[in-house]
PyMOL CGO cylinders between C-alpha atoms (Angstrom):
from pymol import cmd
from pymol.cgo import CYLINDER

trace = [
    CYLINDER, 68.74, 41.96, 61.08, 69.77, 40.66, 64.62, 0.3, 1, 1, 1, 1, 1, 1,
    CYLINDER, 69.77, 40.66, 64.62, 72.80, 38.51, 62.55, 0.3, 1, 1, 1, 1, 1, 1,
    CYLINDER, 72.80, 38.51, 62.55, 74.04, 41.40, 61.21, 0.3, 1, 1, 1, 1, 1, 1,
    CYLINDER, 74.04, 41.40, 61.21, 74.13, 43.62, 64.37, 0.3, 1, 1, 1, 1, 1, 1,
    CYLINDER, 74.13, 43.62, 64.37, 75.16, 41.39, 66.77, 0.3, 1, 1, 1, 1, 1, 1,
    CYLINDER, 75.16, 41.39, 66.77, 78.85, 40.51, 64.71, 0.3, 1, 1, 1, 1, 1, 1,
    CYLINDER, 78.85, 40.51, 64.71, 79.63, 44.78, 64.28, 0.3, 1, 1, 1, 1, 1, 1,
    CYLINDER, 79.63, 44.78, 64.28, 78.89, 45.01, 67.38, 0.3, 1, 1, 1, 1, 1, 1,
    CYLINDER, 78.89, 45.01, 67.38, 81.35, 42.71, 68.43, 0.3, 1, 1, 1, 1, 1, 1,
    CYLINDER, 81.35, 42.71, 68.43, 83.88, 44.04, 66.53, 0.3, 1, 1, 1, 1, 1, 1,
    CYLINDER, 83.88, 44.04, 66.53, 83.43, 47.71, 67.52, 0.3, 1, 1, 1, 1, 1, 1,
    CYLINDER, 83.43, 47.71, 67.52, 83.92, 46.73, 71.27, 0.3, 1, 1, 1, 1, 1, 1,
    CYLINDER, 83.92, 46.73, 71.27, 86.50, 44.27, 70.27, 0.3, 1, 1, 1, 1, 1, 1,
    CYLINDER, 86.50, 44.27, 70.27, 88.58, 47.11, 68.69, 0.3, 1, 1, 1, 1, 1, 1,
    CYLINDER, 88.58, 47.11, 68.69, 87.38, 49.56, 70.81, 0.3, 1, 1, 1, 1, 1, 1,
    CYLINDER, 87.38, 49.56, 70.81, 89.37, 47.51, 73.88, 0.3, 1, 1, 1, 1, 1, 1,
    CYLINDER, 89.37, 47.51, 73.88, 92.32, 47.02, 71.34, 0.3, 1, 1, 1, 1, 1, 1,
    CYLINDER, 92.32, 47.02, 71.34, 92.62, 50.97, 71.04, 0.3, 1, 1, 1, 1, 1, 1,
    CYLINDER, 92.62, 50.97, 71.04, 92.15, 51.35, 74.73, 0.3, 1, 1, 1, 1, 1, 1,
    CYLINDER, 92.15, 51.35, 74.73, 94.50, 49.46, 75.89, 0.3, 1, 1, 1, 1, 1, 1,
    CYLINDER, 94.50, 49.46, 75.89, 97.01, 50.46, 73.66, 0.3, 1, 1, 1, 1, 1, 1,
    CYLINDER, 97.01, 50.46, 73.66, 96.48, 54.54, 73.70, 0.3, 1, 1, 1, 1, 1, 1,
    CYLINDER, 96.48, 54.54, 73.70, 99.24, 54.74, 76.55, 0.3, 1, 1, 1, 1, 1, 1,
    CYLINDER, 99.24, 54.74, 76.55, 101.55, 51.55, 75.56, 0.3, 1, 1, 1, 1, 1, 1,
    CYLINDER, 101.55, 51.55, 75.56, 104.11, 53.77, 74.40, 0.3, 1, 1, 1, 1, 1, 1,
    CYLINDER, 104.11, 53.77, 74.40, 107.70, 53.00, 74.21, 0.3, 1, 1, 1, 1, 1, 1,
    CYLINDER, 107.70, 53.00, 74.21, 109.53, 55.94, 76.78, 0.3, 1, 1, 1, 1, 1, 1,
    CYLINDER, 109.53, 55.94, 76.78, 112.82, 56.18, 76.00, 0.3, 1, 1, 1, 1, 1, 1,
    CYLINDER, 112.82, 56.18, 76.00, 113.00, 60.04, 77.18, 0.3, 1, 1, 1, 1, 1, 1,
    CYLINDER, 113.00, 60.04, 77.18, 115.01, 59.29, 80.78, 0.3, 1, 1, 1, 1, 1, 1,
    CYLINDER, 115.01, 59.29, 80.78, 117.71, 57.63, 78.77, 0.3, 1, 1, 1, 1, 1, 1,
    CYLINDER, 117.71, 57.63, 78.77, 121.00, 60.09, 78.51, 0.3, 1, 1, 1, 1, 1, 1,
    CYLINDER, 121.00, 60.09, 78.51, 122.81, 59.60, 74.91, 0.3, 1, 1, 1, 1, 1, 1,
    CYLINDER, 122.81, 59.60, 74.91, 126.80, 59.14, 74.93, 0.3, 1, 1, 1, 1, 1, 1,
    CYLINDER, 126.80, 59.14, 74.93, 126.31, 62.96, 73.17, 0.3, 1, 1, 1, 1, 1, 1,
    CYLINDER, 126.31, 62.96, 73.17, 124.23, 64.14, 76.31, 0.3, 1, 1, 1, 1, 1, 1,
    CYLINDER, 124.23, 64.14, 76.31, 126.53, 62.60, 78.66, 0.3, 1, 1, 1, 1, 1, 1,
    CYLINDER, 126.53, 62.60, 78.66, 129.44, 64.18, 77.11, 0.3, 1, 1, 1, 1, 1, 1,
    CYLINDER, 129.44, 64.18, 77.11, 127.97, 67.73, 76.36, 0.3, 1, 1, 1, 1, 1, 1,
    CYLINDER, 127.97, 67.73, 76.36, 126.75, 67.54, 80.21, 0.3, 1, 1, 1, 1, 1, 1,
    CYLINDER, 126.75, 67.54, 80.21, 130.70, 66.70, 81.67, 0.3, 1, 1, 1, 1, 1, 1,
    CYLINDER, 130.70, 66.70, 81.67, 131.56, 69.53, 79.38, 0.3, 1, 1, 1, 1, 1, 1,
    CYLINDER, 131.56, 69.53, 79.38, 129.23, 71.95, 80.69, 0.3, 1, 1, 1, 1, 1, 1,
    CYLINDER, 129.23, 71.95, 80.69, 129.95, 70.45, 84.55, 0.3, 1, 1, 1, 1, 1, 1,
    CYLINDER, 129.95, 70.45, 84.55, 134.05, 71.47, 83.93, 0.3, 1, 1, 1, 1, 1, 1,
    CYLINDER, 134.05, 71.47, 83.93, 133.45, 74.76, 82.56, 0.3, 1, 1, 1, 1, 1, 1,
    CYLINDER, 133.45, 74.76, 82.56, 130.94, 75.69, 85.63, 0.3, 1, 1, 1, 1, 1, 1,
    CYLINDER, 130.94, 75.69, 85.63, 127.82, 76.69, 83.46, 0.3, 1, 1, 1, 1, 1, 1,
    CYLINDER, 127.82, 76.69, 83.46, 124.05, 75.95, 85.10, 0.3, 1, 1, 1, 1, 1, 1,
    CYLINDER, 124.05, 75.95, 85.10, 122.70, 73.22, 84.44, 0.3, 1, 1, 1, 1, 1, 1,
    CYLINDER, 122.70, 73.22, 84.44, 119.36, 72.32, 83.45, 0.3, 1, 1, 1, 1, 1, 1,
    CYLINDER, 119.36, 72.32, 83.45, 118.86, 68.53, 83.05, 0.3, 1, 1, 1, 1, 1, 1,
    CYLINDER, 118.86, 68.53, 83.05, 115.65, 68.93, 80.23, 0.3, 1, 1, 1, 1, 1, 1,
    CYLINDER, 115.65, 68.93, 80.23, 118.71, 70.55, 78.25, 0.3, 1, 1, 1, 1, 1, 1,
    CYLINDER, 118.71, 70.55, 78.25, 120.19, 66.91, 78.24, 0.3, 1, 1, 1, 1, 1, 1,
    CYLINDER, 120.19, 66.91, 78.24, 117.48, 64.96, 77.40, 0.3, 1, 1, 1, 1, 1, 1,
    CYLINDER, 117.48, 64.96, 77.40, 116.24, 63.40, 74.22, 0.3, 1, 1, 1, 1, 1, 1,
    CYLINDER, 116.24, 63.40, 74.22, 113.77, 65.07, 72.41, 0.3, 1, 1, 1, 1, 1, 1,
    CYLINDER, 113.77, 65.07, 72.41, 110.30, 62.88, 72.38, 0.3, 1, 1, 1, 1, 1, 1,
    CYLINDER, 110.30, 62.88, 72.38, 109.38, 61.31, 69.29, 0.3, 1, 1, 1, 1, 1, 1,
    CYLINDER, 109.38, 61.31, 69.29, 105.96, 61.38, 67.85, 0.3, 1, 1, 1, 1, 1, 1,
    CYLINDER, 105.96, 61.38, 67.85, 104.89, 58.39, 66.78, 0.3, 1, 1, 1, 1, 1, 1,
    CYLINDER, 104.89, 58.39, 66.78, 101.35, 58.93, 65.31, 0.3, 1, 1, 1, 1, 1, 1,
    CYLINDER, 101.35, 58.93, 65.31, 99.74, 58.59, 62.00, 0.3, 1, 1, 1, 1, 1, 1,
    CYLINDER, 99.74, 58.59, 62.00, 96.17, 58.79, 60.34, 0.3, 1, 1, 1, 1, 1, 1,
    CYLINDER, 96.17, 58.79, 60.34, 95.05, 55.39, 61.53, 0.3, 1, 1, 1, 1, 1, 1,
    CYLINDER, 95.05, 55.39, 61.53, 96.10, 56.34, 65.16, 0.3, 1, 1, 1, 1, 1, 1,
    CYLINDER, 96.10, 56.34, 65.16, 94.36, 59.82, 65.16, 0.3, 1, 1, 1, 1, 1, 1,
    CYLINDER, 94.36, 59.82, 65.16, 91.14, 57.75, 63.15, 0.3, 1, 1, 1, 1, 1, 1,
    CYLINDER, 91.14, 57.75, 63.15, 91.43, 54.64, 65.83, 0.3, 1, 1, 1, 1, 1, 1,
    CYLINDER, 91.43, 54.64, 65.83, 91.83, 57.78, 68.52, 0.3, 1, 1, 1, 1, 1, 1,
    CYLINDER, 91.83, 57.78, 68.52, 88.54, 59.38, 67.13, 0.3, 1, 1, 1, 1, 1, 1,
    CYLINDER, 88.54, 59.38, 67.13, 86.03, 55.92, 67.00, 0.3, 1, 1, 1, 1, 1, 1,
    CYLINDER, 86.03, 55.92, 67.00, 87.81, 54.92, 70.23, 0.3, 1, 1, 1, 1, 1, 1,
    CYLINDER, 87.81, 54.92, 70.23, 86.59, 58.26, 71.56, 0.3, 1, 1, 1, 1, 1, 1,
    CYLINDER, 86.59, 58.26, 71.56, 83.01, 58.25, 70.46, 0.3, 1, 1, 1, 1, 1, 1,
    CYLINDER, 83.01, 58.25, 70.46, 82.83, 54.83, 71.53, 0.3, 1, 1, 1, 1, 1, 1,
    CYLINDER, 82.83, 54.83, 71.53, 83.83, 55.64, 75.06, 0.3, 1, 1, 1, 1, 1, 1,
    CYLINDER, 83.83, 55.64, 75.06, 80.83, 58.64, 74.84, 0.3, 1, 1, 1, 1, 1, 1,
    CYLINDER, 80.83, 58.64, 74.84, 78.14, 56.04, 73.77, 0.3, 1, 1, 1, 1, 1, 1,
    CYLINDER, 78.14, 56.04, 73.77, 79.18, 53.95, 76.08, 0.3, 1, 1, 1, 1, 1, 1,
    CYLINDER, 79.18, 53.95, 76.08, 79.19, 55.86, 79.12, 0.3, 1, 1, 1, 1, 1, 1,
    CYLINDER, 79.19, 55.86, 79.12, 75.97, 57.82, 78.02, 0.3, 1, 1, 1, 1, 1, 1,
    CYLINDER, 75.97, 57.82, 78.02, 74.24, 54.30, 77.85, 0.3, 1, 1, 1, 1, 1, 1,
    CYLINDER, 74.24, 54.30, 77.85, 75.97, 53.25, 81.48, 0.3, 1, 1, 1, 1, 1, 1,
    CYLINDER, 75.97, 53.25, 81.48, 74.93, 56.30, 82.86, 0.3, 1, 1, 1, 1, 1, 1,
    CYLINDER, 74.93, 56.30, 82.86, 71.32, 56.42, 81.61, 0.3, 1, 1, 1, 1, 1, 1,
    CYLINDER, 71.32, 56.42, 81.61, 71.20, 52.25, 82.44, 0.3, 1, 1, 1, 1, 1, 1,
    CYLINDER, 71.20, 52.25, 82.44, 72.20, 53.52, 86.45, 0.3, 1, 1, 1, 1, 1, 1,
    CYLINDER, 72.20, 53.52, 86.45, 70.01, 56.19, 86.08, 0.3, 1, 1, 1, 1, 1, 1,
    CYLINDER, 70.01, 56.19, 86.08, 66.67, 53.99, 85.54, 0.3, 1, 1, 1, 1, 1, 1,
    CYLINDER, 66.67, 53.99, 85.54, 67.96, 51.18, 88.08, 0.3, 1, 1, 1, 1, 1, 1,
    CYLINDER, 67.96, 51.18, 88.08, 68.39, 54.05, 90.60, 0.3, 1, 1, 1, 1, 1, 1,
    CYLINDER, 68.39, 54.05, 90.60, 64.63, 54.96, 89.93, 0.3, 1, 1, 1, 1, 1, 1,
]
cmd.load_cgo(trace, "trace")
């Protein structure tokens, strides 16, 4: 039984430090102006309208799927068990 355990139990920490490190690896292109948004923004400059810089901005992309949301969810209940068994393993040291 202990050779069985002892390899998923690797693996669930070894992907469970694979998901969190990559949950905020995100590629951020949002601060980039487009040619468009650089033109439409001289436009609005020459005719004297306000301006509100979010207005020039790319939208943000989402880039998730079904195995991110599922990697998301075991990456999160990992994270519970794991801090549930830290905090109980303090716990009895403290006593």
């Amino acid at each position: 039984m202990k050779k069985l355990v002892k390899p998923c139990f690797f693996i669930l920490i070894v992907l469970f430090v694979i998901i969190f490190l990559n949950r905020n690896n995100e590629y951020v292109n949002a601060n980039v102006l487009s040619e468009e948004s650089i033109i439409r923004f001289e436009e609005d400059l020459k005719k004297g309208k306000e301006i509100i810089p979010s207005n020039y901005l790319n939208p943000k992309k989402d880039y998730e799927n079904k195995a991110n949301k599922i990697g998301m969810k075991c990456s999160n209940l990992i994270e519970k068990a794991v801090n549930k068994v830290l905090q109980r393993l303090l716990e009895s040291i403290d006593n």
